[in-house]
MARPA-514515 format. One record per residue (C-alpha): x, y, z. Coordinates in steps of 0.001 Angstrom, whole numbers, plus 500000, padded with zeros to 6 digits. Example, Ala and Ser with C-alpha at 12.3 -4.5 7.8 and 13.67 -1.06 7.14 Angstrom:
// residues 2
512300495500507800/513670498940507140/
//
This chain:
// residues 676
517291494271529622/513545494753528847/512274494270525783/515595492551523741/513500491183521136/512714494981520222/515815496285520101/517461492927518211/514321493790515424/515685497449515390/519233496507514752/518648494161512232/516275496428510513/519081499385510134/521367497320509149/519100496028506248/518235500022505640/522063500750505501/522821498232502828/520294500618500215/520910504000498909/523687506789501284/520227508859502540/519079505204504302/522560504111504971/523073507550507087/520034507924508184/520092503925509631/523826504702511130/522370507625513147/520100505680514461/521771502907515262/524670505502516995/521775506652519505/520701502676520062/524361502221520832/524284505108522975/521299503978524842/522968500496525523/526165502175526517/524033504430528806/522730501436530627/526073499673530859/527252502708532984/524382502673535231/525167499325536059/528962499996536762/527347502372539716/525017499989540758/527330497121540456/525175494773538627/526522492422536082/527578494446532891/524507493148530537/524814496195528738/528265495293527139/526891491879526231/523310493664524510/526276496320522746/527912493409520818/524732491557520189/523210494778518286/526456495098516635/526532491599515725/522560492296514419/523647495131512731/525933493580510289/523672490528509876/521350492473508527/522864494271506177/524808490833505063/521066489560504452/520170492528502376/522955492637500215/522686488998499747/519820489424498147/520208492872496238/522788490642494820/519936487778493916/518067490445492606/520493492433490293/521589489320488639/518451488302487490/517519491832486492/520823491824484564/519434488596482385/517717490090478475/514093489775478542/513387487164476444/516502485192477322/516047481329477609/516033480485481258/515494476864483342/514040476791486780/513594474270489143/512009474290492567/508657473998494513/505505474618494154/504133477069496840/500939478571495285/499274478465492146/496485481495491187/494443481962488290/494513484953486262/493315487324483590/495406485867481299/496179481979482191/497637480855485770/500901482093487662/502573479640489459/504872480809492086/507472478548492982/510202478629496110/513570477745496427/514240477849493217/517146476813491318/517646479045488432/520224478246484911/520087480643482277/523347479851480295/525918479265482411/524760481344485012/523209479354488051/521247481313491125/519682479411493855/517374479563496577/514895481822494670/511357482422494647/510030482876490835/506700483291489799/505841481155486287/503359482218484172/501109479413481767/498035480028479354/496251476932480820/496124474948483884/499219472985484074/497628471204487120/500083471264490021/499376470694493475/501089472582496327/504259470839497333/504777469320493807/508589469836492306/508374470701488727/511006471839485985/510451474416483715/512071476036479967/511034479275479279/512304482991478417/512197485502480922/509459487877480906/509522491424480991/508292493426484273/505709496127483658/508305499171484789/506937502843485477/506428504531482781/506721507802484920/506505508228488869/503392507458490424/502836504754488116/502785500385489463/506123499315489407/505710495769488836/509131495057489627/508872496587493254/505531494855493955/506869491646493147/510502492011494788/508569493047497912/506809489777497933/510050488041497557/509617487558493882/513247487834492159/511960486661488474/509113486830485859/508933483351483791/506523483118480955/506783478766480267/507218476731477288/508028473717478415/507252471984481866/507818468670483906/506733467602487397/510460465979489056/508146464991492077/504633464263492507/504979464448496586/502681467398497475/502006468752501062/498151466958501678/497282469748504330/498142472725502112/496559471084499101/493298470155501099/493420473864502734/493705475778499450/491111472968497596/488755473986501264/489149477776500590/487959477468497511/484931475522497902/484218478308500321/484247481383498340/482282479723495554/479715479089498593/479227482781499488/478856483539496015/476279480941496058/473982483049498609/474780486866497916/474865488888494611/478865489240493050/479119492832494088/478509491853497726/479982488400497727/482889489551496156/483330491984499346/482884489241501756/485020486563499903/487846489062500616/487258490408503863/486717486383505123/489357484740502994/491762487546501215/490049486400497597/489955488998495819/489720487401492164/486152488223491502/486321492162493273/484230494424491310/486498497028490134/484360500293491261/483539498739494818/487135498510495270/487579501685493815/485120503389496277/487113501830499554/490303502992498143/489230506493497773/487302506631500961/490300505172502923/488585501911504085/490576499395501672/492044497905504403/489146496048505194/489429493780501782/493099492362503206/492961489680506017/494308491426508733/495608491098511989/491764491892513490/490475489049511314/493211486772512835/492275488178516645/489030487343515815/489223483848514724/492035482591516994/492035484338520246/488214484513520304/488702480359519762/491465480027522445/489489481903524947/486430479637524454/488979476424524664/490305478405527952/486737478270529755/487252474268529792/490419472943528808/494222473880530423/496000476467529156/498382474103526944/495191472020524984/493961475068524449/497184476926523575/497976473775520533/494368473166519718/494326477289518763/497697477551517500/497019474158514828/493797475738513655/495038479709513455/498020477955511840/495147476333509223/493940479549508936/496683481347508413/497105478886504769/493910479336503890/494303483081503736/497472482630501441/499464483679504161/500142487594503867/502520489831505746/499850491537508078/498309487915508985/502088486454509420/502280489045511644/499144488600513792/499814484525513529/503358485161515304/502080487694517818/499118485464518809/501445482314519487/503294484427521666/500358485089523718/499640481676523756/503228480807524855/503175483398527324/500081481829529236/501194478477528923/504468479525530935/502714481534533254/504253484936531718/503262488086531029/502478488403527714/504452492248526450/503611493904523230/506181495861522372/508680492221522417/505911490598520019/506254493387517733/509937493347517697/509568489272517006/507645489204514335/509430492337512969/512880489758513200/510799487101511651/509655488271508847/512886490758507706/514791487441508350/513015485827505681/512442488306503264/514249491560504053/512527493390500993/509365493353502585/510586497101504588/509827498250501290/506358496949500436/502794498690501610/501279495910503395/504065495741506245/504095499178506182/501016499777506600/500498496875509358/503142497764511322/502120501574511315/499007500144512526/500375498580515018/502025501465515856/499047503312516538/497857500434518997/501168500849520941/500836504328521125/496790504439522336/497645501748525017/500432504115526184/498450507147526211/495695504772528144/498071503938531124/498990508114530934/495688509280531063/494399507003533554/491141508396534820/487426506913535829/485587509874534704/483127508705532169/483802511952529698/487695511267529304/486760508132528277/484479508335525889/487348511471524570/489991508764524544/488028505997522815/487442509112520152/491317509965520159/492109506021519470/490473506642515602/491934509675515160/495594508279516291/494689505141513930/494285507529510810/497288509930512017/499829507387512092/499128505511508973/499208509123507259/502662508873506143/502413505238504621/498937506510502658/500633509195501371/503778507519500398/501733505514498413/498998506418497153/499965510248497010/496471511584498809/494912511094502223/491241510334502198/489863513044504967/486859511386506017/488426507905506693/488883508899510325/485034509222510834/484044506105508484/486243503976510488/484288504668513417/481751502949511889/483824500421509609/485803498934511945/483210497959514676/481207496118512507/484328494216510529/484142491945513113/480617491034512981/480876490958509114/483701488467509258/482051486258511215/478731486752509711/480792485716506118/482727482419507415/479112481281508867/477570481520505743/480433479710504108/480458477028505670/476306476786506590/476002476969502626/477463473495502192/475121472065504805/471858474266503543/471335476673501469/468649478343503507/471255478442506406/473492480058504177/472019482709502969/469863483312506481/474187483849507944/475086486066504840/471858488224505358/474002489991508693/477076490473506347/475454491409503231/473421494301505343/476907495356506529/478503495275503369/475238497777502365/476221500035504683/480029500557503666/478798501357500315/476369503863501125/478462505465503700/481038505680500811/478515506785498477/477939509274500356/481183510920501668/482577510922497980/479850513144497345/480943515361500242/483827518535499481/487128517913499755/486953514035500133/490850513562499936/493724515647500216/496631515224497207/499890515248499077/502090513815496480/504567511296497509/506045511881501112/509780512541500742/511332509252503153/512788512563504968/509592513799506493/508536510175507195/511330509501509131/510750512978511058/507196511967511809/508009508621512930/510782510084514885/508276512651516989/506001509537517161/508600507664519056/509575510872521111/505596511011521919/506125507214523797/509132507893525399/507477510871527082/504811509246528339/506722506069529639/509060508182531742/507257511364532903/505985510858536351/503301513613536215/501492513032532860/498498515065533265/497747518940531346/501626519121530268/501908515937528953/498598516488526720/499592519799525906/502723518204524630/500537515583522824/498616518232521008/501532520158519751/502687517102518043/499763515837516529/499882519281514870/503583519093514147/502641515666512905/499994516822510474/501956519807508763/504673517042507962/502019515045505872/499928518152504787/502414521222504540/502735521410500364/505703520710498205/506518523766496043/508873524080493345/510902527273492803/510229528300489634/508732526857486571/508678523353486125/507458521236482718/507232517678483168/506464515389479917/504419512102480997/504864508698478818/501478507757477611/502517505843475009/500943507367471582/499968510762472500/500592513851474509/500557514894478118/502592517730479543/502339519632482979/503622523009483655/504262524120487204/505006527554488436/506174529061491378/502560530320492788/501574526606492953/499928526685489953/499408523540487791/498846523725483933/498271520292481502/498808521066477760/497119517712476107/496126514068477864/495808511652475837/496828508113473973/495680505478471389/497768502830472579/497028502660476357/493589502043477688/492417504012480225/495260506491480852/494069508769482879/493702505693485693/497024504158485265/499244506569483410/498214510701484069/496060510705487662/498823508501489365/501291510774487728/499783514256488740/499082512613492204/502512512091492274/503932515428491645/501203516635494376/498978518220492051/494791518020492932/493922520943490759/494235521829487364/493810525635486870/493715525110483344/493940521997480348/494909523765476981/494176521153474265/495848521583470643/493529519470468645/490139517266469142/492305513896468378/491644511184470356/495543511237471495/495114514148472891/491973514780474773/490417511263475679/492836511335479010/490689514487480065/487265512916478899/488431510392481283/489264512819484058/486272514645483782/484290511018484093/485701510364487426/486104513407489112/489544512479490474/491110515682489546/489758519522490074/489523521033486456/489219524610486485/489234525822483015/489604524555479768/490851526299476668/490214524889473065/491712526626469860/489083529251468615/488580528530464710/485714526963462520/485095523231461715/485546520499463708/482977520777466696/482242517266466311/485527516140467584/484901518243471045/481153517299471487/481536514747474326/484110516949476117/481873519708475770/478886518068477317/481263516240480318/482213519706481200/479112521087481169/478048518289483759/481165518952486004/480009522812485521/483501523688484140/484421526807481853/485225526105478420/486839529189476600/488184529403473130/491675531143472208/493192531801468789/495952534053467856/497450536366469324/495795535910472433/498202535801476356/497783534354479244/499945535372482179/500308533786485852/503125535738487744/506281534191485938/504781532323483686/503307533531480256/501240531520477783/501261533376473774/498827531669471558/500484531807468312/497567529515466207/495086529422465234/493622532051463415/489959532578462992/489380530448459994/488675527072458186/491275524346458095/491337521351455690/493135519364458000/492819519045462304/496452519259462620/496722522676460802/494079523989463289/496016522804466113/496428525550469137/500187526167469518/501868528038472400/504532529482473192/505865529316476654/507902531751478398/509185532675481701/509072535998483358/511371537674486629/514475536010486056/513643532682484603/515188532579481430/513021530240478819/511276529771476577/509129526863474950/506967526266472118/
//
């Protein structure tokens, strides 16, 4: 059968999806019904040819697959429910090793694997736990340590959009929060290579920072060696936005880079076996240094194959390397389906597969198809990592697709560029910074091209979070897509014609809006304050107050996320009740980033109190936004929706409060509310 390690991946993947919720348990049994039918399909061929019947043999292997995965998934759902079942705050023993330690805002976390865990006389084991101290407790990687402590409390969303700490962390493998009291090391033994490695790293980063200013160092410290510690906040901010934050995670290019650019070198002098284990030990190094993510994991297992592959004189096939790492990682930590960087790398990937397909269909010297088809490769990039961007992150940057054009060209030469001037630095400064000058001029670059496409219109597109429905739908034309060009036989003006009608198909999936029928009023948590949206059936989005006292910056973490969410981009109009700061700093905050479109704004029409709207006035003047007053009396109607201002009047009030704007909401054509 060709490509097993594919289809084994597959299996084992539905059967991990059919252990969650009844939509990915049927949606994972389909599925798996047409792989069985596949295999089946083959087995009969091979009755009529008279070969051996492999297919019978692949049908219980997938089934056998099948059920192993979903035994591995609810093994650890299982893990994971019993610790989330434990109080917060309840007094909890762990034991186990440690496997990284990280410094942090507020001390160091500690993360610790196979874990034994005792919290009265409840006892889980083989767990990964991350401990959290207020100073350095001084472990080295490898070290076995004991610790007393309570269990601490995940940051849970507050309303949907917002991090979910908990689904971060269980993504990463993560079952348990600790914060520690009490600690002891059981064994000083500690793994010399990682502990060197990690100690190496370090010594590193602080040696780019030593040549380049922190905004620009900080870039290249995470595009070189995934540290991300020191990241200025707006820089990262500004890739995000622009769709280019994929650059600050080690990725599979980085790991290309390093190791197969190495092994090629090695290949020009040595066999292909010295040079096979001289590149694997030192992408292996690498591959610590980097703290070990799921998109390098993924690169690291797919390059060894290619190594393998030479060494036994085989040909090296894509499409089995995926499926192999795919196995490899699931095996060992099945939640990471769920998390954004294997998403995202494998949708990546995906795109790869899919360009070198179209490359063998095309298949053409002319010079102008070319060039077209090295120009379709970055637009297939951006269209198939859509649906993971806007799963996520609830918009789609528009301009990515031409930016990486640029971007991802020159990653290369900034990577290198970076790990030269690392490790010149320690040898001379003057070497140092004469290496960083190439990556620091790069690094220029990405920030003006930012700079200047987030001044362009319509930089991103809010989609609000793709139902898993349509994802599986585009995923599922995407795979229809390969199959048609692996088996047509004539793949020339049909077969692009057929191409184009799914890239459209593929774009109203992401793109085509999600309307609600009828009114909608959602309340967000912002802690102490007020923030509520009204939604009508013309697609019309209305926010009566945004603001709090008790979270900081809201409108980052708590409202934007939220409306992004819900799929809303534009707010036709914010009616505030009051100038308090729990009610209007979330929209002083909006109007300071421009994240949102703010149409109107409507403040209650009365005398006194000017001071308290004096900054919003002037931040909507700059963002050339109309401010209007409305008192009593005064209706405002959007097809079946009505707004009645019932205060306040035209007068003086002795307290803000009393000259607070109330409204009553109704509904118009058959929806029967009403809502003050």
């Amino acid at each position: 059968m060709k490509r097993p390690l594919l289809l084994t991946a597959a299996a084992w993947l539905l059967g991990e999806l059919s252990a969650e919720n009844m939509k990915s348990r049927i949606a994972s049994i389909i599925i798996y019904v047409i792989l069985v039918g596949i295999t089946a399909a083959r087995r009969e061929s091979e009755k009529k040819s008279g070969r051996k019947p492999v297919g019978l043999i692949w049908l219980g292997v997938l089934l056998l697959l099948w059920f192993s995965g979903k035994y591995r998934m609810t093994g650890v759902n299982s893990q994971y429910r019993g610790c989330m079942d434990l109080p917060d705050g309840q007094e909890v023993c762990a034991e186990g090793r440690v496997k990284k330690m990280v410094k942090t805002e507020y001390g160091y976390a500690v993360f610790l694997e196979r874990t034994q865990l005792s919290a009265g006389d409840k006892t889980m084991p083989d767990l990964q736990v991350k401990v959290l101290f207020t100073e350095n407790p001084g472990f080295k990687v490898g070290n076995i340590i004991r610790t007393e402590g309570k269990k601490a409390e995940f940051r849970e969303s507050r309303n949907e959009g917002n991090y979910d700490e908990k689904e971060y962390l269980h993504a990463d493998g993560i079952a348990l929060k600790i914060q520690a009291e009490h600690y002891e090391i059981m064994d000083c033994g500690y793994n010399e290579i990682r502990e060197y490695l990690t100690g190496l790293t370090a010594r590193l980063c602080d040696n780019i920072m030593t040549v380049c200013t922190k905004r620009e160092g900080s870039v290249i410290k995470a595009v070189v060696y995934g540290d991300k510690a020191d990241l200025d906040e707006e820089e990262k901010e500004l890739y995000v936005k622009n769709g280019i934050a994929h650059i600050l995670t080690v990725s599979g290019l980085h790991m290309s880079v390093a190791g197969m650019g190495l092994y090629h070198v090695l290949r020009k002098r040595f066999s292909f076996l010295t040079s096979g284990v001289v590149s694997g030990i030192l992408i292996w190094f690498f591959w610590i240094m980097t703290g070990g993510g799921i998109s390098v994991t993924r690169a690291f297992l797919m390059m060894l194959l290619r190594m393998i592959a030479d060494v036994a004189g085989r040909t090296y096939d894509l499409k089995n390397a995926l499926g192999f790492s795919v196995l490899f990682i699931l095996m060992e930590n099945p939640y990471a389906v769920f998390g954004a960087s294997f998403l995202m790398s494998y949708s990546a990937m995906l795109s790869v597969l899919f360009c070198t397909e179209l490359k063998k269909a095309i298949q053409t010297k002319r010079k102008s198809i070319r060039f077209l088809f090295s120009v379709a490769q970055g637009f297939f990039f951006w269209l198939l990592n859509l649906p993971v961007t806007a799963y996520f992150y609830y918009e789609v940057p528009v301009y990515a697709v031409l930016l990486n054009f640029v971007v991802i060209p020159l990653l290369s030469i900034l990577f290198l560029a970076g790990m030269a001037a690392s490790i010149l630095t320690g040898l001379s400064v003057y070497a140092g910074r004469f290496a960083a000058g190439t990556a620091v001029f790069i690094v220029r670059i990405y920030h003006a091209l930012c700079s200047l496409t987030g001044k362009l219109p319509g930089q991103s597109i809010v989609t609000g979070q793709l139902p898993g429905s349509r994802m599986l739908l585009f995923y599922g034309i995407v795979v229809i897509c390969l199959l048609v060009f692996l088996h047509r036989k004539r793949r020339k003006k049909a077969g692009v014609l057929f191409l184009i009608l799914c890239s459209l198909c593929l774009l109203l999936l992401v793109f085509y809006p999600q309307r609600y029928q009828g009114i909608q009023i959602s309340m967000a948590d912002v802690g102490q304050g007020d923030c509520t949206l009204v939604q009508n059936s013309n697609g019309h989005n209305y926010l009566i107050d945004a603001g709090s006292t008790s979270v900081k910056q809201v409108a980052e973490y708590r409202i934007l996320p939220f409306l992004k969410c819900q799929g809303v981009g534009r707010i036709d109009a914010v009616f505030l009740s009051h100038g308090d700061a729990d009610h209007i700093n979330g929209v002083e905050e909006m109007l300071q980033s421009n994240d949102i479109n703010i149409k109107t704004i409507y403040l209650p029409d009365c005398d006194g109190y000017e001071d308290a709207w004096k900054n919003l006035l002037e931040l909507a003047e700059e963002r050339n936004i109309a401010v209007r007053r409305l008192g009593s009396d005064t209706r405002y109607q959007d097809g079946d929706l009505t707004f009645e201002i019932i205060s306040p009047q035209k007068k003086s009030y002795d307290d803000i409060n009393d000259a607070s704007m109330v409204i009553f909401i109704c509904g118009n054509q058959g929806e029967n509310f009403s809502s003050i």
